[in-house]
N, C-alpha and C positions, 0 to 999 in steps of 0.2 A: 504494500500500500504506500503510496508516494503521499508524504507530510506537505500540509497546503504551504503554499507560499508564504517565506514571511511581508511583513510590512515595515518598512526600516523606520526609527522615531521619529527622523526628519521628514518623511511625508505623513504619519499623524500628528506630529505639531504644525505643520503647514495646512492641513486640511482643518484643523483645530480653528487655525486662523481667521479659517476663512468667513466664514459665520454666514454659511449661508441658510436657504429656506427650501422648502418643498417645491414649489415653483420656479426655483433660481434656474438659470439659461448658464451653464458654467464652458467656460474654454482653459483645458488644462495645455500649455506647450510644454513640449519635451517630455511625454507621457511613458518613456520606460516600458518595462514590462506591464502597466497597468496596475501597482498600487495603487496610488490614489485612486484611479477609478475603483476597484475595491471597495472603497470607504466611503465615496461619493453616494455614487447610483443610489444607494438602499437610503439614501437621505431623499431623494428627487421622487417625489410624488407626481405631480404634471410638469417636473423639471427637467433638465436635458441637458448630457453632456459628452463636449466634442473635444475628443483627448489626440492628439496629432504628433508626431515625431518624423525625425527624415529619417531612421531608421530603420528598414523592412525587415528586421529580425525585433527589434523592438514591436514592433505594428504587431505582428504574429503575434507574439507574446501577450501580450495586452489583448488583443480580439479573443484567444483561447484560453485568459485566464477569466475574462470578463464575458465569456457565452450567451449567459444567462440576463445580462444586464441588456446585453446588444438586443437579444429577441425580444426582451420588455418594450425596447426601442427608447431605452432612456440614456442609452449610449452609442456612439460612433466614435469608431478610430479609424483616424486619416494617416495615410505617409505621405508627407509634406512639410513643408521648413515653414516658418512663420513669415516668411515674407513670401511667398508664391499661396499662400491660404486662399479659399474660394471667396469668392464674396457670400460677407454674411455680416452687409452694413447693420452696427446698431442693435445687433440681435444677444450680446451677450450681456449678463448683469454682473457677472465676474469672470476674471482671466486670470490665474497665476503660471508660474513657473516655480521649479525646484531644482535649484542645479545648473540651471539653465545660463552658461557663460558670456553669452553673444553680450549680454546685457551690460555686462562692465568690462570685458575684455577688446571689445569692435564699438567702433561707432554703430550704434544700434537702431541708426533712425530708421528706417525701411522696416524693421519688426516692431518698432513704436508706434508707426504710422499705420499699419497694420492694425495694433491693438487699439489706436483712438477709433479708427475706422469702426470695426469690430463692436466695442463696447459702446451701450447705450450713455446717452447723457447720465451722470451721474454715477457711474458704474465702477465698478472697484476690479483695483487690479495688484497682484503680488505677486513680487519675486524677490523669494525667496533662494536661501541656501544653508543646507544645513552644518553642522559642527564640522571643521574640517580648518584646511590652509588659509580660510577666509576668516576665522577666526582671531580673533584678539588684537593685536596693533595696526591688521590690514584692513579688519572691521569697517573700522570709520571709512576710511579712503577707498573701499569698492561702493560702499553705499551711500558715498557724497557724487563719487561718479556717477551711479545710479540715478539718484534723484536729481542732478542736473541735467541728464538727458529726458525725462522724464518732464521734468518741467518747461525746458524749453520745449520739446513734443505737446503742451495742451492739456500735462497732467495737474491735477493740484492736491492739496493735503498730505503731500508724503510724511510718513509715520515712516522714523528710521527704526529698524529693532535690532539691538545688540543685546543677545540674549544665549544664554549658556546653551541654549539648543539647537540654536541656528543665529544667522543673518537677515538682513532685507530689508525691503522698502515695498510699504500697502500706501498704494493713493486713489484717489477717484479723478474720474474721466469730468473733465469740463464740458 
């Protein structure tokens, strides 16, 4: 008998974060094997969430570990990068990332512009990263990078989190 997959702490304190509702429209980037979906779906009652990575062994992974959620149809997983994503103006109420480097390591406009497009007015967005190299004195300075790209992008409210379980920066869509 094959033991279920685990869930690593950094995506249930990121999912923790998120505070979403039964209704929520969520867009996960950089969806992995599918944890966090995992932990989502059974929260989405007429909600809906599109988990996306450029990785086709990650896609698999996530599709086959999330069966059940996909057939409820309260999940799709896309292989695609966030900046080639379909149109899906305005239709999300939250977006995060976990892990997800483009964010402070590249000029990130094109996946920013992406996510304002994406997320409805007012709409809350995270990216996150958990316990790891991003940790402790480099903390500040990935997540000041962060949120200046973010704000110049059309974000506002950025929430910095330096927190013993992770990293990041939650703000809302203008």
């Amino acid at each position: 008998m094959t033991a279920a997959p685990v869930i690593p702490d950094r995506i249930r304190w990121a999912v923790g974060l998120l505070g979403l509702s039964a209704g929520d429209r969520v867009l996960e980037i950089g969806c992995g094997p599918g944890a966090a979906a995992e932990l989502i779906c059974p929260l989405l009652d007429t909600g809906f969430l599109l988990a996306v990575d450029r990785s086709a062994t990650a896609v698999a992974r996530a599709r086959s570990r999330n069966a059940s959620h996909r057939a409820a149809g309260r999940l799709e997983v896309l292989e695609a990068s966030l900046a080639q994503l379909p149109e899906h103006t305005g239709t999300f109420d939250v977006a995060f990332a976990v892990n997800v480097n483009v964010f402070w390591t590249d000029p990130a406009g094109p996946e920013l512009d992406v996510l304002f497009r994406v997320l409805r007015p007012d709409g809350r967005l995270a990216i996150l990263y958990g316990p790891g190299p991003l940790q402790g004195a480099g903390s500040a300075a990935h997540t000041g990078v962060i949120t200046d790209q973010l704000r110049s992008r059309g974000f506002r409210d950025a929430r910095t989190l330096l927190e013993e379980r992770g990293t990041g920066v939650i703000c809302r869509r203008n």
